[in-house]
KOLDRENFI-187856 format. One record per residue: residue number from 0; residue in one letter; x, y, z of N, C-alpha, C in turn. Coordinates in steps of 0.05 Angstrom, whole numbers, plus 5000, padded with zeros to 4 digits. Layout:
- NUM:a:X:Y:Z:X:Y:Z:X:Y:Z
...
// end
This chain:
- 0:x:1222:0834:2813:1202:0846:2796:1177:0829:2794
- 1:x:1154:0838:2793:1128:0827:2787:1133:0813:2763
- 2:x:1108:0801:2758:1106:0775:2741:1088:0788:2730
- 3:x:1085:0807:2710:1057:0818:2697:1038:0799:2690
- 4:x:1038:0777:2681:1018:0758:2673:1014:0734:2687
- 5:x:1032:0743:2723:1022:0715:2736:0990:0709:2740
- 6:x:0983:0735:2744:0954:0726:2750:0936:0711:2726
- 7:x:0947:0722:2701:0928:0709:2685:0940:0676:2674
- 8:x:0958:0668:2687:0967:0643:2678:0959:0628:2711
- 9:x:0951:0639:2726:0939:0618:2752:0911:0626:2738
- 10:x:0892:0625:2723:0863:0630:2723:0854:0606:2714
- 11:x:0832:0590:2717:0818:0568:2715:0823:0559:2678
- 12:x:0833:0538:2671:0837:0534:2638:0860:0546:2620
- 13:x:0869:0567:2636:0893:0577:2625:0913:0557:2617
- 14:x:0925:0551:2636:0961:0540:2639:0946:0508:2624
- 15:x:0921:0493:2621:0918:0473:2606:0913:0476:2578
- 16:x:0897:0498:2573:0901:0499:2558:0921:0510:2536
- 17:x:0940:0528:2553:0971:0524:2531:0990:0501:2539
- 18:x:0990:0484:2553:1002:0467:2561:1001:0451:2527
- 19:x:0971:0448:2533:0959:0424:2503:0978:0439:2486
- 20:x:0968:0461:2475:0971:0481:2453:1003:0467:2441
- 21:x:1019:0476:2468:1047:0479:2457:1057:0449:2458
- 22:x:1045:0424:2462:1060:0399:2460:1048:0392:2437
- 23:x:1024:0407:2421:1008:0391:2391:1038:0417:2373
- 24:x:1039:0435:2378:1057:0445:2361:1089:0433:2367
- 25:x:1090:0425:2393:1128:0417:2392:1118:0388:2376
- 26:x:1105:0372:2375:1093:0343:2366:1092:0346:2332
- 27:x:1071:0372:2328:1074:0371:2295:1101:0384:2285
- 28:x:1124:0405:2296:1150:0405:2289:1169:0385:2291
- 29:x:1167:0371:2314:1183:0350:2309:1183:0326:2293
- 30:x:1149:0315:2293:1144:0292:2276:1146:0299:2253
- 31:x:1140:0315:2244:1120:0316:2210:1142:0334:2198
- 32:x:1160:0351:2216:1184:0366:2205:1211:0362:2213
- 33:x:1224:0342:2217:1243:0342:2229:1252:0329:2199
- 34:x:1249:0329:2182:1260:0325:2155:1254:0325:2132
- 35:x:1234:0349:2134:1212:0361:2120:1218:0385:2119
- 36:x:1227:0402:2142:1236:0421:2137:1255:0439:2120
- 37:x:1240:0467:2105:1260:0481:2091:1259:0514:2084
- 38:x:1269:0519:2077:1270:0549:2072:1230:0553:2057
- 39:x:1230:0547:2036:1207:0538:2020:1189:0545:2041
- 40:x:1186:0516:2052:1157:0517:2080:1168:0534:2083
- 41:x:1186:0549:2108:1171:0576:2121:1167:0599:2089
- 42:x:1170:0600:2068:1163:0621:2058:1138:0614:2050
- 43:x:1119:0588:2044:1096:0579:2040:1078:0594:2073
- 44:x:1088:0576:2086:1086:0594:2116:1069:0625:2127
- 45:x:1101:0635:2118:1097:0674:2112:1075:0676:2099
- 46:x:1078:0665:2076:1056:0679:2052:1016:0664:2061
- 47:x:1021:0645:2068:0998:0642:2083:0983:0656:2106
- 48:x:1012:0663:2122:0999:0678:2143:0998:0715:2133
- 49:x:1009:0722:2108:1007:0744:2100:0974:0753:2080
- 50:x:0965:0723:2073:0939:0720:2055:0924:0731:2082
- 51:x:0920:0712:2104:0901:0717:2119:0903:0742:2139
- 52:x:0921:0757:2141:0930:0774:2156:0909:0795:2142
- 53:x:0921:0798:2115:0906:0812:2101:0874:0814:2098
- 54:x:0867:0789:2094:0838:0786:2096:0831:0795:2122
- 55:x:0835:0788:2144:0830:0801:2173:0828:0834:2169
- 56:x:0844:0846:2153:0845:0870:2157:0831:0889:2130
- 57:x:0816:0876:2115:0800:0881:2099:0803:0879:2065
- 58:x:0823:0858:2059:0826:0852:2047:0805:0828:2028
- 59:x:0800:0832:1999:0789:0822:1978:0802:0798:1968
- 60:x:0831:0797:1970:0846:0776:1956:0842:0752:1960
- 61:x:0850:0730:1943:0845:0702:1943:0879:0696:1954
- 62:x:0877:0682:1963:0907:0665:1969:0918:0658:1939
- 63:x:0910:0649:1927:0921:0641:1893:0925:0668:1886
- 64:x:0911:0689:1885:0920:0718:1877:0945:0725:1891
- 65:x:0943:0716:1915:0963:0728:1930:0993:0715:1923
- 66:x:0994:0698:1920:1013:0672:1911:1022:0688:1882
- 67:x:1005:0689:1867:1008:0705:1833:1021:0727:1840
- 68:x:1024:0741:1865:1033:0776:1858:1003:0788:1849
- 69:x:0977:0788:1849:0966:0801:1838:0937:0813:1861
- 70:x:0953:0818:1882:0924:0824:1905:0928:0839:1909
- 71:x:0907:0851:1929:0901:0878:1922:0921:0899:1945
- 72:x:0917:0920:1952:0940:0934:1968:0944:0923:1989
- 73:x:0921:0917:2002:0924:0908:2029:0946:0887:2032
- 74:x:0935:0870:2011:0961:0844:2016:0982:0846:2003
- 75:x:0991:0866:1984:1015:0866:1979:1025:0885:2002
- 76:x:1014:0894:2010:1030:0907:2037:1038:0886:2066
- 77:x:1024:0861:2071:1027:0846:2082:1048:0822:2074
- 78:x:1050:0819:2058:1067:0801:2034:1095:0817:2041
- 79:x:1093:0846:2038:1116:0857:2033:1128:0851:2064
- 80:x:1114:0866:2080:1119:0856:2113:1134:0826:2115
- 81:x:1113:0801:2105:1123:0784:2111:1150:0763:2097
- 82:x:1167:0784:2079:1183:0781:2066:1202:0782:2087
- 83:x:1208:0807:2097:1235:0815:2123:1225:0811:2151
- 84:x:1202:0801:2162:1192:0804:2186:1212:0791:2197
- 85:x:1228:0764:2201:1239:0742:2215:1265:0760:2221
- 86:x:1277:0772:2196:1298:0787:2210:1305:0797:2231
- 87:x:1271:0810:2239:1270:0826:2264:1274:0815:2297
- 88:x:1271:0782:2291:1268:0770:2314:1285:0771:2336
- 89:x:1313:0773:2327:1339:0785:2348:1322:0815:2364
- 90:x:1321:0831:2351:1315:0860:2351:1288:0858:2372
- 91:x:1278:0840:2362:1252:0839:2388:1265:0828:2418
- 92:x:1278:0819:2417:1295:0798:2438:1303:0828:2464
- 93:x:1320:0847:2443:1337:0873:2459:1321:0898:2463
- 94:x:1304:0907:2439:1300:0920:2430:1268:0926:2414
- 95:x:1250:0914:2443:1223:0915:2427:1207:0933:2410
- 96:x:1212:0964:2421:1204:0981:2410:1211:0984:2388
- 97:x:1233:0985:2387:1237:0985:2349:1231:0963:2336
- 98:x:1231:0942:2337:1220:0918:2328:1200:0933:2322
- 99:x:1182:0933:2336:1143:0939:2326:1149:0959:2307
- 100:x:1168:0985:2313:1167:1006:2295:1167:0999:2280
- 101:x:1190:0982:2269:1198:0982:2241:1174:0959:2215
- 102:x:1169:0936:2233:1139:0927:2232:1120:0957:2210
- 103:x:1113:0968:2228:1096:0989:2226:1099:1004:2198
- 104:x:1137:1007:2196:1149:1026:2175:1146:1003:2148
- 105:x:1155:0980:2153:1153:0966:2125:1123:0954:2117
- 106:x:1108:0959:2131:1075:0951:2128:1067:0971:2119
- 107:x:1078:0997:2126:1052:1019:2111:1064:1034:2099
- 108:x:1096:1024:2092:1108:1048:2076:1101:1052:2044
- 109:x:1082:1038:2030:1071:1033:2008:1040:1054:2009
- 110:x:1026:1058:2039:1007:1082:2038:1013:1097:2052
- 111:x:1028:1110:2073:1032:1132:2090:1053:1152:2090
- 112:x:1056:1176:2091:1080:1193:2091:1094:1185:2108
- 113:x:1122:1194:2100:1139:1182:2117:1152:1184:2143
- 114:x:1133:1213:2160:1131:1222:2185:1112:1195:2196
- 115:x:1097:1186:2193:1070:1168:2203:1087:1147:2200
- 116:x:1102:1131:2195:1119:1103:2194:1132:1103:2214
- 117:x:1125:1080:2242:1130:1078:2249:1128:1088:2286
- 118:x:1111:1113:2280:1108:1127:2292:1078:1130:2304
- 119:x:1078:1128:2340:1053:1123:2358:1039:1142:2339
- 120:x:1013:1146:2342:0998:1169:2343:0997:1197:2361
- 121:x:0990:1186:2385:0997:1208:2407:1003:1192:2431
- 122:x:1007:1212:2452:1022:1210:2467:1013:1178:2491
- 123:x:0980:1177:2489:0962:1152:2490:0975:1122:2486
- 124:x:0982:1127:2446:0984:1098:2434:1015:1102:2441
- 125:x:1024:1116:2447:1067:1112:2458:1061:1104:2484
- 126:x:1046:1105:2505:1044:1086:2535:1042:1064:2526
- 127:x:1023:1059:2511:1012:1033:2511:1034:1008:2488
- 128:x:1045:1027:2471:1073:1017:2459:1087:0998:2482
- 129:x:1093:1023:2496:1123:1018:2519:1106:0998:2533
- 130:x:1082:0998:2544:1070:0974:2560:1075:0947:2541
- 131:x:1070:0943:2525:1077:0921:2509:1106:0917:2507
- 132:x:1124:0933:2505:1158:0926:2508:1157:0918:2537
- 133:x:1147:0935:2555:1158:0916:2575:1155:0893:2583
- 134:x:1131:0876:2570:1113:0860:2576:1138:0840:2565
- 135:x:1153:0845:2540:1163:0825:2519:1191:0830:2533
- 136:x:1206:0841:2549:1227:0845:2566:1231:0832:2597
- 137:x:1194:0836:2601:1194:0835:2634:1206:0805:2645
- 138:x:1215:0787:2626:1218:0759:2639:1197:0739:2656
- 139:x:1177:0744:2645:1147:0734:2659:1159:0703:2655
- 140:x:1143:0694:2666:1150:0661:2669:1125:0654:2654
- 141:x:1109:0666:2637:1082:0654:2625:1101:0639:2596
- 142:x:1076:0628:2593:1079:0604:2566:1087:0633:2544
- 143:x:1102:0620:2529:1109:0639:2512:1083:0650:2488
- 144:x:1068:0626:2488:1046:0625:2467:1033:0652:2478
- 145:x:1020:0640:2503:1013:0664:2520:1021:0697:2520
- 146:x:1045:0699:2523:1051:0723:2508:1051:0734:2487
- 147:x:1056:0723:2466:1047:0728:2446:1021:0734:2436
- 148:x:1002:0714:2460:0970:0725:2451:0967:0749:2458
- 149:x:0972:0758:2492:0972:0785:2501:0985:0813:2487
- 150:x:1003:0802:2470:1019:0826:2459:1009:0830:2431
- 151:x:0987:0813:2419:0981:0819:2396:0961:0842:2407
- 152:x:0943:0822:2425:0919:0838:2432:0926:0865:2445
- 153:x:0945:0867:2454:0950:0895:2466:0959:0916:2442
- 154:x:0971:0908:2416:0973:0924:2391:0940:0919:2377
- 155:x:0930:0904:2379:0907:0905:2363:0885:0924:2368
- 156:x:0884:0923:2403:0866:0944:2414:0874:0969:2411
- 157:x:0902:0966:2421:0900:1007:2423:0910:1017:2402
- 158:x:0913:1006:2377:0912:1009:2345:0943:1033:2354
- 159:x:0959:1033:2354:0974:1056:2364:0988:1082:2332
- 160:x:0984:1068:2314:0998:1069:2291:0976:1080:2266
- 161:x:0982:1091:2248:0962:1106:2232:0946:1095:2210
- 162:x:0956:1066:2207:0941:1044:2204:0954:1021:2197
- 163:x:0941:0997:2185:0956:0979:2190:0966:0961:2218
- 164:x:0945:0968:2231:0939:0961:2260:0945:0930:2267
- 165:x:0922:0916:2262:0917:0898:2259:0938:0872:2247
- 166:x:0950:0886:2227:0979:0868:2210:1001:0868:2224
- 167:x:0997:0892:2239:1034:0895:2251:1028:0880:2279
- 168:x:1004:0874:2295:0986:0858:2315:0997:0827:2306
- 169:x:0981:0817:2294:0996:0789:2283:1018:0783:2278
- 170:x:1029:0804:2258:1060:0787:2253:1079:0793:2278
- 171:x:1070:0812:2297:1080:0814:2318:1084:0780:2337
- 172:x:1062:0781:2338:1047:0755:2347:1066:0729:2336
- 173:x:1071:0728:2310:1093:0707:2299:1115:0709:2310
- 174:x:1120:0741:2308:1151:0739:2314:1154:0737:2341
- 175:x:1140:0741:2371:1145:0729:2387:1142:0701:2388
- 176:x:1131:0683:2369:1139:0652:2377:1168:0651:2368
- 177:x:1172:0663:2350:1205:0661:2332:1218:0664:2349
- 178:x:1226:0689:2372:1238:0699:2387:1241:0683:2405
- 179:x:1218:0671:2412:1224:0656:2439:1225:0625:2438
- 180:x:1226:0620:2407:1239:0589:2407:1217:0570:2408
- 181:x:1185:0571:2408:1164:0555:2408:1161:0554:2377
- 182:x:1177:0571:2353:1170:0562:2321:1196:0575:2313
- 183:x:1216:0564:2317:1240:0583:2301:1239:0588:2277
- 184:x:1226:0564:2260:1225:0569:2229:1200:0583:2219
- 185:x:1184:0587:2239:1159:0601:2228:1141:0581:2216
- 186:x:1135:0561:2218:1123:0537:2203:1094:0537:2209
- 187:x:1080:0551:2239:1056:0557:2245:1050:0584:2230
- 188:x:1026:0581:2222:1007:0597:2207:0986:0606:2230
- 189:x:0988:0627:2250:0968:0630:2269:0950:0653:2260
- 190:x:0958:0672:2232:0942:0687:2219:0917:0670:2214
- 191:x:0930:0646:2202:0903:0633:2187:0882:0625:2216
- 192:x:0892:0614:2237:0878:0610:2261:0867:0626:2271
- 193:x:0872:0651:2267:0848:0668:2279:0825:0679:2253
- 194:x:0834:0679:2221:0813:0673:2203:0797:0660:2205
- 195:x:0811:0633:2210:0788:0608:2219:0777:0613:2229
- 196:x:0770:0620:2254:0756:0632:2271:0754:0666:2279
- 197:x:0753:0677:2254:0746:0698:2253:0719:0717:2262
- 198:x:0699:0701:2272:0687:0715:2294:0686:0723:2316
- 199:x:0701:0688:2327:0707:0694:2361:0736:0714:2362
- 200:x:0753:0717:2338:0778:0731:2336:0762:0755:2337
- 201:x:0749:0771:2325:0732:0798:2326:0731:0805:2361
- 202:x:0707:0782:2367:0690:0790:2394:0708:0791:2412
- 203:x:0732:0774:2416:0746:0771:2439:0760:0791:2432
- 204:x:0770:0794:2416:0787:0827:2414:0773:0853:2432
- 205:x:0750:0856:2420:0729:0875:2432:0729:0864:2465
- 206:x:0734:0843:2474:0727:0840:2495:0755:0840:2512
- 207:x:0769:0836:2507:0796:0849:2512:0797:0880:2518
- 208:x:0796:0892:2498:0791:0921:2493:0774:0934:2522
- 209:x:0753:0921:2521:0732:0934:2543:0752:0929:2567
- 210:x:0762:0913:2566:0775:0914:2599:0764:0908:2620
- 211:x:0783:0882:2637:0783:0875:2663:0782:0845:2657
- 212:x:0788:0827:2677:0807:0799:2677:0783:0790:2662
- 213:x:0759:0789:2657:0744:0764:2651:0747:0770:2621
- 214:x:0749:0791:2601:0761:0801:2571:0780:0790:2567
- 215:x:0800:0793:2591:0828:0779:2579:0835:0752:2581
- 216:x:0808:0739:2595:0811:0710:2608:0803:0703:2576
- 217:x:0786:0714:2573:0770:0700:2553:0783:0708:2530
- 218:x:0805:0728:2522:0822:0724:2498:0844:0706:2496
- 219:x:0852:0696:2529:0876:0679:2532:0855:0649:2523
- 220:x:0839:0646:2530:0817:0624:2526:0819:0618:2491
- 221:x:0814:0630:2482:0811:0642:2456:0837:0639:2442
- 222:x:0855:0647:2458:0887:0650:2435:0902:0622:2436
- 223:x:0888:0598:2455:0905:0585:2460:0891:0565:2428
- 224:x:0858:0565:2418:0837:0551:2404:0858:0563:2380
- 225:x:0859:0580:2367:0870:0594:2353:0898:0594:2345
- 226:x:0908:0578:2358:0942:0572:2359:0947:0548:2349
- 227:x:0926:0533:2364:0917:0513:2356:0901:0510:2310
- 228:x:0888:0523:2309:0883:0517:2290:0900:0523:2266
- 229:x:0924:0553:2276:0938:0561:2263:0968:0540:2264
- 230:x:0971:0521:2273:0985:0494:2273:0976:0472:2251
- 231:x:0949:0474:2251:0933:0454:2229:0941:0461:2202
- 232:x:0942:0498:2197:0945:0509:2176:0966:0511:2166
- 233:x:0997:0499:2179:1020:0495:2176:1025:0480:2150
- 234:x:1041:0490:2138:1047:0470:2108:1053:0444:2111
- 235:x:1066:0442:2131:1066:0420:2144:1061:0393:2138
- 236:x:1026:0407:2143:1007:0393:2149:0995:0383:2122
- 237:x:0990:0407:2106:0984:0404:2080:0996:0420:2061
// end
């Protein structure tokens, strides 16, 4: 079988720059958490990457609001997501499509009827679904970080879902590091890393979207900066 993402892991800066990526994250799990770690952090974790998830997707809330129980829909809908998301991480392993679904169903089941949970839009955003399962099945030999950037960006662009796009995109994005063993405990905050850099997170999305290798060079470019900062934002750390 093809390697869907060999080409983009031979492109100039790629494979160095997740190389770095993933020895500053195995470096800050092992140093700073190898007895530091606990249930707590990853729920400090979650709820961090649920504040900024939210703000990405048009959310008003403060992180202290969010922490209080008192923000606004957006983030208690993200909050709520990132309460059960880790469960799902087996289920992504066998069973990607439903993984995302259900993503989809516990993110917007607070605004959408309950035909629309979970469910592509048309027949368009269900290819582009299954393109992303196979991507998380195909056994690519790419950095796992790497996948995970591609598979956000491939739910972020073709929005497949009736909203809530963007949230089920990221925590997607978590739960493939979960799944594949580069953050089992969830201790990286890569929501907050693309806040951080919430412009070039915008543009490179759009430039992804447009399509053809130099969009996706430049979101792999992009997701590795961003992985990176969302490691800094680790409780970890602070």
């Amino acid at each position: 079988m093809t390697d869907p993402l060999a080409w983009l892991t031979d492109l100039e800066g790629v494979p160095s720059a997740y190389a770095g990526v993933r020895d500053g994250i195995d470096a800050l799990l092992r140093d700073r958490g190898l007895r530091r770690t606990s249930p707590e952090m990853t729920a400090e974790s979650l709820l961090r990457g649920a504040h900024a998830s939210a703000v990405l997707e048009g959310s008003a809330s403060s992180l202290d609001e969010v922490r209080a129980g008192t923000g606004d829909e957006i983030a208690s809908d993200a909050v709520r997501l990132s309460a059960s998301m880790l469960a799902l991480a087996p289920l992504l392993k066998t069973a990607p499509l439903q993984a995302i679904a259900r993503l989809h169903t516990v993110v917007g089941s607070g605004a959408l009827d309950p035909e629309e949970l979970g469910r592509p839009r048309d027949a368009a955003s269900a290819d582009r679904l299954r393109g992303v399962a196979e991507l998380l099945v195909s056994g690519t030999s790419a950095p796992a970080l790497l996948v995970a950037a591609v598979a956000h960006a491939d739910v972020a662009t073709a929005a497949p879902f009736a909203s809530h796009n963007g949230i089920v995109a990221r925590a997607l994005e978590r739960l493939v590091l979960v799944s594949r063993g580069v953050d089992a405990k969830s201790l990286v905050v890569p929501e907050a890393g693309h806040l951080a850099h919430r412009a070039a997170y915008e543009s490179n999305l759009r430039a992804y979207s447009a399509g053809g290798p130099r969009g996706v060079q430049a979101w792999a470019l992009y997701g590795a900066e961003a992985f990176a900062a969302g490691a800094e934002a680790s409780p970890l750390v602070r």
